[in-house]
C-alpha positions as CSV (number, residue, x, y, z in Angstrom):
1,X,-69.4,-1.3,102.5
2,X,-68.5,2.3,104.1
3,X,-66.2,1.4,106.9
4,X,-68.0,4.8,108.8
5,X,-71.0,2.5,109.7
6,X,-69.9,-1.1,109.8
7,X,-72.5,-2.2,112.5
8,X,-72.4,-5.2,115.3
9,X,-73.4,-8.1,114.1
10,X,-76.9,-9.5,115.2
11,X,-76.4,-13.0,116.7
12,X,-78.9,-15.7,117.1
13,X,-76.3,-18.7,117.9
14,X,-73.0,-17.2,118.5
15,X,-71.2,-20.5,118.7
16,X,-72.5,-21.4,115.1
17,X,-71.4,-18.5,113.6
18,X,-67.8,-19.1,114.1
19,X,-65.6,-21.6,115.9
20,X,-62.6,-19.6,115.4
21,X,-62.0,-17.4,118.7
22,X,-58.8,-15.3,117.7
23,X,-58.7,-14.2,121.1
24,X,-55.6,-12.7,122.7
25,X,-54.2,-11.2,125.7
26,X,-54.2,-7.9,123.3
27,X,-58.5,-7.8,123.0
28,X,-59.4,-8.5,126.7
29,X,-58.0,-6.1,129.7
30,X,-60.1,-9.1,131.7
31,X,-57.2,-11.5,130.2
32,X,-54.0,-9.6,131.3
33,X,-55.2,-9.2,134.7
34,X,-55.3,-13.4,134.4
35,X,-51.8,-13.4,133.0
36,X,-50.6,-11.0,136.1
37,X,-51.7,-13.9,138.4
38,X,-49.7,-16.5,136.3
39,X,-46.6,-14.6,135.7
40,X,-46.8,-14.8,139.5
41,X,-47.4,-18.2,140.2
42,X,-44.9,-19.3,137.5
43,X,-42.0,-17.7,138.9
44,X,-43.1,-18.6,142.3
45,X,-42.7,-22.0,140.8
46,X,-39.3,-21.6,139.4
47,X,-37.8,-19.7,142.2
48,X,-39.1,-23.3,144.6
49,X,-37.5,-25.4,141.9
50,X,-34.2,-23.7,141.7
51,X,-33.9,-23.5,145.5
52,X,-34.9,-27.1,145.6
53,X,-31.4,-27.7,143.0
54,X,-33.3,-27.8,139.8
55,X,-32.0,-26.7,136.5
56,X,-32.8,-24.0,134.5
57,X,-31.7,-21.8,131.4
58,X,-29.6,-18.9,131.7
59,X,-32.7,-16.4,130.5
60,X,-35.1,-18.3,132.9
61,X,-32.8,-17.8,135.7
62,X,-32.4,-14.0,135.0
63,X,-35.9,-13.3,134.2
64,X,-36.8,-15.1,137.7
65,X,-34.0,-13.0,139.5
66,X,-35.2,-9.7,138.6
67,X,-38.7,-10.2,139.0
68,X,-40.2,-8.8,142.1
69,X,-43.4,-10.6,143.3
70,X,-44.1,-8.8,146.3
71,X,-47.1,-6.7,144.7
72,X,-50.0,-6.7,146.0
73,X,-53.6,-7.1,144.2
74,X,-54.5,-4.0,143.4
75,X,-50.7,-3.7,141.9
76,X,-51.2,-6.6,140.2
77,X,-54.5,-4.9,138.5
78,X,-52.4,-1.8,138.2
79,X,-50.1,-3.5,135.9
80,X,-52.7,-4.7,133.5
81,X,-54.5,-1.1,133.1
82,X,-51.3,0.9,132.6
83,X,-50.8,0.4,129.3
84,X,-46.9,0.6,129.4
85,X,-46.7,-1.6,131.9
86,X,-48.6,-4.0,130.2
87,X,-46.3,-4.0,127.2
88,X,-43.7,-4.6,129.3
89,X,-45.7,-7.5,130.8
90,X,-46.4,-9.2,127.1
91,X,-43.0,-8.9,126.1
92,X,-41.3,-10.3,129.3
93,X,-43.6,-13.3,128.7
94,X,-43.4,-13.8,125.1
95,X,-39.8,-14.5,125.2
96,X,-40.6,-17.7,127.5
97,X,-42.3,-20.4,125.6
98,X,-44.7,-22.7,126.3
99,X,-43.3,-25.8,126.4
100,X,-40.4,-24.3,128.8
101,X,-42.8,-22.9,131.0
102,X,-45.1,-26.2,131.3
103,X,-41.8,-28.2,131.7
104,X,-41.1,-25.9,134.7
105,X,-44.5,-25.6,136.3
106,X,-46.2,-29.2,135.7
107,X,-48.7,-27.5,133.9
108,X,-50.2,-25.9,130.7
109,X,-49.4,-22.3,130.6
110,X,-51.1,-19.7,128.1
111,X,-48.3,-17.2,127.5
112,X,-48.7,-14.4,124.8
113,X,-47.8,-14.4,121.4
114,X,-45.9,-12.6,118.6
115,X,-49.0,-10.7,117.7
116,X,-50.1,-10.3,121.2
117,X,-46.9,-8.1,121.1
118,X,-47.4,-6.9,118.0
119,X,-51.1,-5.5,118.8
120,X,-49.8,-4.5,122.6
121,X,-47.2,-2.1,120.8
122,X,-50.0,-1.0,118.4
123,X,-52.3,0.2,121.1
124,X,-49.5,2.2,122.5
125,X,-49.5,3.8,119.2
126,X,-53.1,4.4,119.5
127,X,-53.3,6.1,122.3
128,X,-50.8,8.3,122.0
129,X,-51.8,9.6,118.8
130,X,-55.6,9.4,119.6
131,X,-55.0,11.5,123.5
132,X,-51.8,13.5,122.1
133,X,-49.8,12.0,124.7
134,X,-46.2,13.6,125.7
135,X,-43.9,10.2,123.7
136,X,-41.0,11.3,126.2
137,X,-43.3,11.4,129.5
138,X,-44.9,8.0,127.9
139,X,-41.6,6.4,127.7
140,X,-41.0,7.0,131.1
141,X,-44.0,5.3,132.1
142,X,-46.3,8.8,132.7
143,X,-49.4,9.2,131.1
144,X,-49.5,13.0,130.2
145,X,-52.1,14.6,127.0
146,X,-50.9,18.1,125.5
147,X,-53.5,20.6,124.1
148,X,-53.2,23.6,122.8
149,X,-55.1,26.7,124.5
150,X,-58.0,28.0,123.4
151,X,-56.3,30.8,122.0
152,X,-54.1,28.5,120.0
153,X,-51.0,29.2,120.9
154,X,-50.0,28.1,124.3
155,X,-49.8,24.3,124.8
156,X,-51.2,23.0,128.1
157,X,-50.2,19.3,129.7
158,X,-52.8,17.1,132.1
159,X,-51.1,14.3,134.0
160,X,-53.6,11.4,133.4
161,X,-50.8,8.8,135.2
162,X,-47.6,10.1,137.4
163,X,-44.0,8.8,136.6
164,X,-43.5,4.9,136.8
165,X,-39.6,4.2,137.5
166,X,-40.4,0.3,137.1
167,X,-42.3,1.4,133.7
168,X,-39.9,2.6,131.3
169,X,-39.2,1.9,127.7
170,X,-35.7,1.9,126.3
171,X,-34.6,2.4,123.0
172,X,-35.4,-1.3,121.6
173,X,-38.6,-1.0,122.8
174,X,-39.5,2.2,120.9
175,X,-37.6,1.4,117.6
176,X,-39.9,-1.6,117.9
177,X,-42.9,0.2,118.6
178,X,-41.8,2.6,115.0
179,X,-41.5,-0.7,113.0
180,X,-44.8,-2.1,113.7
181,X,-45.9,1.2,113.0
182,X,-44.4,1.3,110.1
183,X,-45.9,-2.5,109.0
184,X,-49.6,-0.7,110.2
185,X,-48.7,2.2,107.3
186,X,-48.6,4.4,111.1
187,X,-45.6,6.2,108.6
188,X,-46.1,9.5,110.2
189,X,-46.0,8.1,114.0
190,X,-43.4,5.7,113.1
191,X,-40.9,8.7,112.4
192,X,-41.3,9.9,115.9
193,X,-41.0,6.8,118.0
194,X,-38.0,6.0,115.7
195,X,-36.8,10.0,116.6
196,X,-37.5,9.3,120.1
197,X,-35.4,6.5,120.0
198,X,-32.6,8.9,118.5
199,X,-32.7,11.0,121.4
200,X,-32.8,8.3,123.7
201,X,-29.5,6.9,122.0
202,X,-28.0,9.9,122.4
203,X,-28.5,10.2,125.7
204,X,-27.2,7.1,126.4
205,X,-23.9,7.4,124.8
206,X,-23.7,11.3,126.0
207,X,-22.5,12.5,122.6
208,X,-24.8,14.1,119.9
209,X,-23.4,11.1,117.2
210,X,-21.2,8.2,117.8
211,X,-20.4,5.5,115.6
212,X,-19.3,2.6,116.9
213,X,-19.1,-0.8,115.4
214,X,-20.3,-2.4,118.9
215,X,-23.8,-2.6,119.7
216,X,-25.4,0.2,122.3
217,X,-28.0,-2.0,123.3
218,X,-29.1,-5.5,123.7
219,X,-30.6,-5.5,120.4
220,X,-27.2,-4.2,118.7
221,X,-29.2,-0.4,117.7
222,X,-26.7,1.9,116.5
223,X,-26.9,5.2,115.9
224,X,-26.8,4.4,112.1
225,X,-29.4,1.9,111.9
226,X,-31.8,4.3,113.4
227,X,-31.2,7.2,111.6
228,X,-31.3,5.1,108.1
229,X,-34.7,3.6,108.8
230,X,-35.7,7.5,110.1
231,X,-34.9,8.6,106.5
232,X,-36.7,5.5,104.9
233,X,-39.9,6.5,106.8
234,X,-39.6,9.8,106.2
235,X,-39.3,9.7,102.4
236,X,-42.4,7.6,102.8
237,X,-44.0,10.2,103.8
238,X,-42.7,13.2,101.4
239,X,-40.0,12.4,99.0
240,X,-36.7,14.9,99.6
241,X,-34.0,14.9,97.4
242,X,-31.4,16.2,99.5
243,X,-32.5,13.3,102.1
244,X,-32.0,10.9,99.2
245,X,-28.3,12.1,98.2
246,X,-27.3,12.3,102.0
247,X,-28.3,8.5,102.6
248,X,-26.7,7.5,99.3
249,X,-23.3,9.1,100.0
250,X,-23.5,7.7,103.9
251,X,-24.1,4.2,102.0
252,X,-20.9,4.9,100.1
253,X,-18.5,6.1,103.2
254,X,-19.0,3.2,105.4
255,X,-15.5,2.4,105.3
256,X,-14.5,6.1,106.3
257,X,-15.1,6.5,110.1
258,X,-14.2,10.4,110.0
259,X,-16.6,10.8,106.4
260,X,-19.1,8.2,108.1
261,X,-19.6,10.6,111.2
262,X,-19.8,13.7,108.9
263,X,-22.3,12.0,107.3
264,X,-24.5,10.8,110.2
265,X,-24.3,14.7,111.1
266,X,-25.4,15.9,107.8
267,X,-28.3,13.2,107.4
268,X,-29.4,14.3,111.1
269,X,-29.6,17.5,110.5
270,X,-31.8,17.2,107.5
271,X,-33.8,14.7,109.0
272,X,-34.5,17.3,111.9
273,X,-35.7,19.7,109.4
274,X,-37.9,17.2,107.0
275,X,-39.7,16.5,110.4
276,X,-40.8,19.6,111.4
277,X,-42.1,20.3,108.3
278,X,-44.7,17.1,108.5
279,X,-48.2,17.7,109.3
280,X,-50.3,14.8,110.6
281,X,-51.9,13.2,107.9
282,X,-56.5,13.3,107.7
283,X,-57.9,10.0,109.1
284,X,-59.8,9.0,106.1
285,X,-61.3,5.5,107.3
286,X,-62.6,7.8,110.1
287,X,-65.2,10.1,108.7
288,X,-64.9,12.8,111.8
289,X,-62.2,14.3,112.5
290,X,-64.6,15.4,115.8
291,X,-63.9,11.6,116.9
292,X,-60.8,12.3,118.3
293,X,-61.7,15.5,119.8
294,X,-64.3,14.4,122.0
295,X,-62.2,11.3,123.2
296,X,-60.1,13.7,124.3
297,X,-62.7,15.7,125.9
298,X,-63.9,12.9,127.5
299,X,-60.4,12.3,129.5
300,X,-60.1,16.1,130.2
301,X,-63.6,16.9,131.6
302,X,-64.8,13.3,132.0
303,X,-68.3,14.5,131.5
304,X,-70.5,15.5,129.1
305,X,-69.5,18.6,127.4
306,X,-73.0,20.3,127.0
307,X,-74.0,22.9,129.9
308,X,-77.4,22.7,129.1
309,X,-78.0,19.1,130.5
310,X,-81.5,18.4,132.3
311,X,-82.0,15.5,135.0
312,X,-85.1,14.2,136.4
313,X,-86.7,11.3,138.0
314,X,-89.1,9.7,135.8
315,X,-91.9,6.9,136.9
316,X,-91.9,5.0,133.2
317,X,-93.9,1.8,134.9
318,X,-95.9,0.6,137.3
319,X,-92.7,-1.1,138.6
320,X,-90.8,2.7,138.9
321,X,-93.7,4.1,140.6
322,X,-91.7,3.7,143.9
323,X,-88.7,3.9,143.3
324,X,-88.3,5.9,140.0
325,X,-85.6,6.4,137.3
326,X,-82.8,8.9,137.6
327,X,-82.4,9.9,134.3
328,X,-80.0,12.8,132.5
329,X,-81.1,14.0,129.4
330,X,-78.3,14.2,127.0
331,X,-79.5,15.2,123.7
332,X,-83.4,15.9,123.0
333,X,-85.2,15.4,119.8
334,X,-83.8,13.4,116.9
335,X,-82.0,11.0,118.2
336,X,-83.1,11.1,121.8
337,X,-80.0,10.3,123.8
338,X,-80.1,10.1,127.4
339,X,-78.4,8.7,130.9
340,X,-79.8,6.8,133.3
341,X,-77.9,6.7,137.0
342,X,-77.8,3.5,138.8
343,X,-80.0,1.3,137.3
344,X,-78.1,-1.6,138.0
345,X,-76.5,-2.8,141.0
346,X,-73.0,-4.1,142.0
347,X,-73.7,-7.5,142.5
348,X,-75.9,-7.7,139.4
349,X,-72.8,-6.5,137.5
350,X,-70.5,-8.8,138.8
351,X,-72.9,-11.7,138.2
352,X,-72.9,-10.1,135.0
353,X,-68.8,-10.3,134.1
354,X,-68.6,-13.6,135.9
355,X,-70.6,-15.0,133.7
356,X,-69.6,-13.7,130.3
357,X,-66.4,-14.3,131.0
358,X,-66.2,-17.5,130.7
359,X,-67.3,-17.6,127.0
360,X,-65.8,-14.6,125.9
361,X,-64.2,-14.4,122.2
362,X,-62.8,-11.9,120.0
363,X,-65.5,-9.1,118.6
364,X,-66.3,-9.3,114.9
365,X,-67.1,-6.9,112.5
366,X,-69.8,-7.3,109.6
367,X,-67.1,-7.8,106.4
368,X,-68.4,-6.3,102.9
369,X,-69.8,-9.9,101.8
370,X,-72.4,-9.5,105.1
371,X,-70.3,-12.2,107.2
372,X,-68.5,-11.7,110.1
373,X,-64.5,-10.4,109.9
374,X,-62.3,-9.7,113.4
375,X,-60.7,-6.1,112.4
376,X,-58.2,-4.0,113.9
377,X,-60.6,-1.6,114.4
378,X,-62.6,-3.1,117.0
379,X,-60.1,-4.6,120.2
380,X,-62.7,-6.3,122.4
381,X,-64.2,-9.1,123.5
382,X,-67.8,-10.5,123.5
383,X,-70.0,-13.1,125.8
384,X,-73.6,-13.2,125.1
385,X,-76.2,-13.9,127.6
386,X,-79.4,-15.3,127.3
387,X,-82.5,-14.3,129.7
388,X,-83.2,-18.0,130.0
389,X,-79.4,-18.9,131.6
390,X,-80.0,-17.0,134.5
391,X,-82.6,-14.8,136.7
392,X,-80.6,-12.8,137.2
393,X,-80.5,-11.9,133.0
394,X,-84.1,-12.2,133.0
395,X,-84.6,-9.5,135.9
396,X,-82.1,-7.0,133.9
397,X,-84.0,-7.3,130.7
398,X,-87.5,-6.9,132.4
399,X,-85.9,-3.5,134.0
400,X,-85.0,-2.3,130.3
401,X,-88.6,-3.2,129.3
402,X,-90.0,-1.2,132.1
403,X,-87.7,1.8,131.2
404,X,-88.3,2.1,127.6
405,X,-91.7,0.6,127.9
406,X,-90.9,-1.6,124.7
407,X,-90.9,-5.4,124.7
408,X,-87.5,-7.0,125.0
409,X,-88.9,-10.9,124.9
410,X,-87.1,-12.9,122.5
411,X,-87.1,-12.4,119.5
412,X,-88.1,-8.6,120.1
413,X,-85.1,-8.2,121.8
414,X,-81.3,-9.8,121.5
415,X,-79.6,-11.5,123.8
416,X,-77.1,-9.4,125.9
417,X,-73.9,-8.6,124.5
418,X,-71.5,-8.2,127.0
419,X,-68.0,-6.8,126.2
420,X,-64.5,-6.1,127.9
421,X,-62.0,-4.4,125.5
422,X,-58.5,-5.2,125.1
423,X,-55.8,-3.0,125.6
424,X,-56.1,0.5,124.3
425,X,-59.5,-1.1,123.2
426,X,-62.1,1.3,121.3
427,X,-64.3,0.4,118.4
428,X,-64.5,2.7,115.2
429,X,-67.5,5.5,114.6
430,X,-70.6,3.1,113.2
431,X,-74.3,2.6,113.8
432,X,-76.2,-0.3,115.1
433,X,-79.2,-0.4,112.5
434,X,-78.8,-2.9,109.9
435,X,-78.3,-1.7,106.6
436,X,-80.3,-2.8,103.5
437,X,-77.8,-4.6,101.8
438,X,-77.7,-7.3,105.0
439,X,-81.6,-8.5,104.5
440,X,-80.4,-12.0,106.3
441,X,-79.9,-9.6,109.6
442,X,-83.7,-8.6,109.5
443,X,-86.0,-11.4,110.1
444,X,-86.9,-9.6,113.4
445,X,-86.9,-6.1,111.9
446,X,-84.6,-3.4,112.4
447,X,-82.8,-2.1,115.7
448,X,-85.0,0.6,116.8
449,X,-83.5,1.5,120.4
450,X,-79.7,0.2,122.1
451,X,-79.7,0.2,125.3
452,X,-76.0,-0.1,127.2
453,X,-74.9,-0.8,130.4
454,X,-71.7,0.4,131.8
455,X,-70.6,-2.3,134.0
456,X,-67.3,-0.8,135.0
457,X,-66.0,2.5,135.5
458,X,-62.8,3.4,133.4
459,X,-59.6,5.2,135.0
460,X,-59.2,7.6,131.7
461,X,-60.4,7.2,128.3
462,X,-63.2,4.7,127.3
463,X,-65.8,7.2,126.8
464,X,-69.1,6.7,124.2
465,X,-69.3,9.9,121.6
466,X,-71.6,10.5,119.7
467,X,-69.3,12.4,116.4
468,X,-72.6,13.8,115.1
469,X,-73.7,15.0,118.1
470,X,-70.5,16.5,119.4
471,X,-71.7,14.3,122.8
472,X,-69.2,12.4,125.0
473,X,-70.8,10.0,127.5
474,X,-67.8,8.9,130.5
475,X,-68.4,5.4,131.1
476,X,-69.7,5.6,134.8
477,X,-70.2,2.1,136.2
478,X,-74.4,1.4,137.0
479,X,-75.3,4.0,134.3
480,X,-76.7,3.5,130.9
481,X,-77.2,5.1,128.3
482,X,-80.1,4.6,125.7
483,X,-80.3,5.6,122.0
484,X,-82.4,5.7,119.1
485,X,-81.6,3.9,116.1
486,X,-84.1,5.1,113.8
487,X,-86.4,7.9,113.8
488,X,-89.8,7.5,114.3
489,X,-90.6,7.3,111.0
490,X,-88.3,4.2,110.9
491,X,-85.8,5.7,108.7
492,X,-82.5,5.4,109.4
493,X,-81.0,7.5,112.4
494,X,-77.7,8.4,110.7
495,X,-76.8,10.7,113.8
496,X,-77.0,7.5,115.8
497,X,-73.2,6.9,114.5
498,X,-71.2,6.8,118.1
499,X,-67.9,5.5,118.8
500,X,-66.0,3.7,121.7
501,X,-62.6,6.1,122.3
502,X,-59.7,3.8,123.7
503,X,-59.2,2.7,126.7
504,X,-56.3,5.0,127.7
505,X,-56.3,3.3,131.9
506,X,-58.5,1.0,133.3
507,X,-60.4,-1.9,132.1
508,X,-64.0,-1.2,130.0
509,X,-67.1,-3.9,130.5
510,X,-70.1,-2.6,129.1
511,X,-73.5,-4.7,128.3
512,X,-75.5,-4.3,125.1
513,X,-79.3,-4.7,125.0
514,X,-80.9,-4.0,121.2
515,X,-84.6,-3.5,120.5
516,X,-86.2,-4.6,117.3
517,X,-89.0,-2.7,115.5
518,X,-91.1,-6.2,115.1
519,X,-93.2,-6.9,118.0
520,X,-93.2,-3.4,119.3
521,X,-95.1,-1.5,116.6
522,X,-97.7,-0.9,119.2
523,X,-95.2,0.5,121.4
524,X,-93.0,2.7,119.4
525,X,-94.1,5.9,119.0
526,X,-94.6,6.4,114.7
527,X,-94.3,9.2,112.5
528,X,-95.5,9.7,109.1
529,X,-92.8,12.2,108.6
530,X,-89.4,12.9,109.4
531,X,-88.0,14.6,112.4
């Protein structure tokens, strides 16, 4: 199947689908700001135990000294929606483990995992490659995009996220960051966090190269190591011969400190010039190059880049006579996109999060056989809600039928899908209709309309494009935004296909509400041709 339009996949029974959650503090935002409050607690915990005379290990004790728990709330939320500080969180915690932690506090703890840290250091890679982010600012803890002028030539910065001094990344935390790059085949962004971690060495050890047999770090990094796995990624990339013969005859000098330093001088220098002669390789699994360009839009202007926009407040039911709907249009014709402004109210939406959240489990894909996969290339997670679990449910859905004047009843209409994405979260360019190879996904007919509720506003990133389009929709918390799936004709809407960018700050909930051709053909508006 074309990963370009891999499509959500229509559940009837979510639970029976699959038992296996595969959820992680990496694909919920929701779940870091949890493990804030329990990184808390515990050390609160320890700290009583050790003052009481209690015995700990020498890492507990050091990781309990230096942490400060005197943040407040909102700094406790901050921590989870800044990405490098949420790293920092998963790493700090996966080095405890479980049993220690329950031994200490009395109780079960959840702490993160290997590939929590694994996928944490991954969405930093993400996002900086997806937003252009300044690596240097990024390791410093500020969140900064670079562009290039209109006229091409001049490069122009906008601070997304001032300086963090408690935020900062050292030099095992970025070679790390190269090497999972490097095990994603990220080749090309590997060889700059593992350059960045050059210059940081340098820095450290105030000399351009020193070789020194002693470690210059707490994970024993040395100039050589770093520069060594440089040239492996490198050659990777774009085989060099003279790269090749310098790394051999470094290999060879080991035992001569003054040829060794010669060497790491000659290596560097080549190194320096192979890397500015890389060009960042096409995305082929995504088929629009525009994707990226529009997520970065979206951060810049956070609004929809078309001037030619038209609002109005439109009466679409008896039940908006009163109080009618405000509603931007954001693309006319085929497909009709548009916005509509606060058509759903705070406490709904937090009745709303409340709820999903407490059956929330990793999103899936649909995999080529037509089952159901978790992929990299979707970080979130999904609750679904039922109109019959709550009125509140019920009222939202009856509001989407009065908008679109379609019928949303069961089985016309699905069951809300209700997502928070992880860190760095996004979901690849795709369409919601099913396609014709997935016949078991059509009893009730195809997906004629989706109908999303932001349920969150989103600090930067997070916007919906549309890469066919060229349309970015901000996520803007009580909005929607509706879409056609097909066109009237009930053909396939192929410039439907709309992405989710990452989540570059902040935490993303939105609410998903699909309409099915069956049961509305008296409603939809046909076509014997296409648009």
């Amino acid at each position: 199947m074309d990963r370009s339009i891999r499509i959500v996949l229509y559940v009837v029974f979510p639970a029976m689908l699959y038992t296996r959650t595969d959820a992680g503090f990496f694909s919920s935002v929701a779940r870091l700001e949890k493990l804030v409050t329990t990184e808390r607690e515990m050390v609160a915990t320890v700290k009583q135990q050790i003052q009481n005379g209690g015995k700990v290990s020498t890492d507990m004790q050091r990781y309990v000294n230096s942490f400060e728990n005197s943040f407040s709330a909102s700094e406790c939320e901050h921590i989870a929606h800044h990405p490098v500080r949420a790293y920092l969180l998963i790493k700090r915690l996966s080095n405890i483990t479980s049993s220690e932690a329950q031994m200490l506090t009395g109780k079960e703890v959840q702490l993160p995992t290997v590939e929590d840290l694994h996928m944490t250091a991954l969405a930093l890679i993400v996002l900086q490659d997806v937003y252009n982010l300044d690596m240097r600012r990024l390791a410093l803890g500020q969140i900064m995009m670079v562009s290039q002028s209109s006229n091409g030539e001049e490069f122009q910065t906008t601070e997304v996220c001032s300086e963090d001094p408690s935020s900062t990344l050292g030099p095992p935390d970025t070679y790390y960051i190269g090497e999972v790059a490097c095990k994603e085949n990220k080749f090309y962004q590997a060889v700059f966090w593992f350059n960045l971690t050059l210059e940081m060495i340098r820095e450290n050890e105030k000399t351009l190269l020193k070789v020194s047999n002693e470690p210059t770090d707490r994970r024993g990094l040395r100039m050589l190591d770093v520069l060594l796995k440089l040239a492996d990624t490198v050659q990777k990339i774009k085989w060099d011969q003279t790269v090749f013969m310098a790394v051999s005859k470094l290999g060879a000098q080991k035992t001569d400190a003054n040829g060794n330093a010669d060497g790491l001088r000659h290596l560097s220098t080549l190194l320096e010039n192979a890397i500015s002669s890389l060009t960042k390789p096409i995305r082929t699994e995504i088929p629009h190059v525009n994707y990226e360009n529009l997520c970065r839009l979206g951060v810049l202007k956070n609004r929809a880049p078309h001037p030619t926009l038209t609002c109005r407040h439109v009466r679409t039911s008896p039940y908006t006579y009163l109080s009618p709907v405000k509603m931007e249009v954001l693309h006319e014709g085929s497909p009709l996109v548009v916005l509509y402004h606060d058509v759903i109210t705070d406490k709904e939406v937090q009745k709303i999060r409340d709820m999903a959240l407490a059956r929330m489990e990793r999103s899936p894909v649909v995999a080529d056989d037509g089952g159901n996969m978790f992929s990299k290339t979707r970080v979130s997670e999904t609750g679904w809600l039922f109109d019959t679990e709550h009125t509140v449910i019920a009222k939202l859905s009856r509001r989407v039928e009065y908008i679109t004047g379609l019928d949303v009843n069961w089985p016309y209409g699905e069951a809300f899908q209700v997502l928070n994405y992880g860190l760095g979260g996004f979901y690849e360019p795709h369409v919601d209709y099913f396609r014709d190879e997935q016949p078991a996904l059509l009893t009730n007919g195809q997906r004629i309309v989706t109908f999303l509720f932001y349920l969150s506003d989103v600090e930067a990133g997070g916007a919906t494009v549309f890469t066919r389009l060229n349309l970015t929709v901000p996520a803007v918390k009580n909005s929607a935004v509706l879409f056609h799936d097909l066109k009237r004709s009930l053909e396939f809407e192929k410039d439907s296909e709309h992405a989710g960018c990452p989540v570059l700050m902040g935490s993303k909930w939105i609410a998903n509400k699909w309409i099915h051709a069956h049961g509305n053909e008296f409603r939809w508006p046909c076509g014997l041709t296409p648009e």
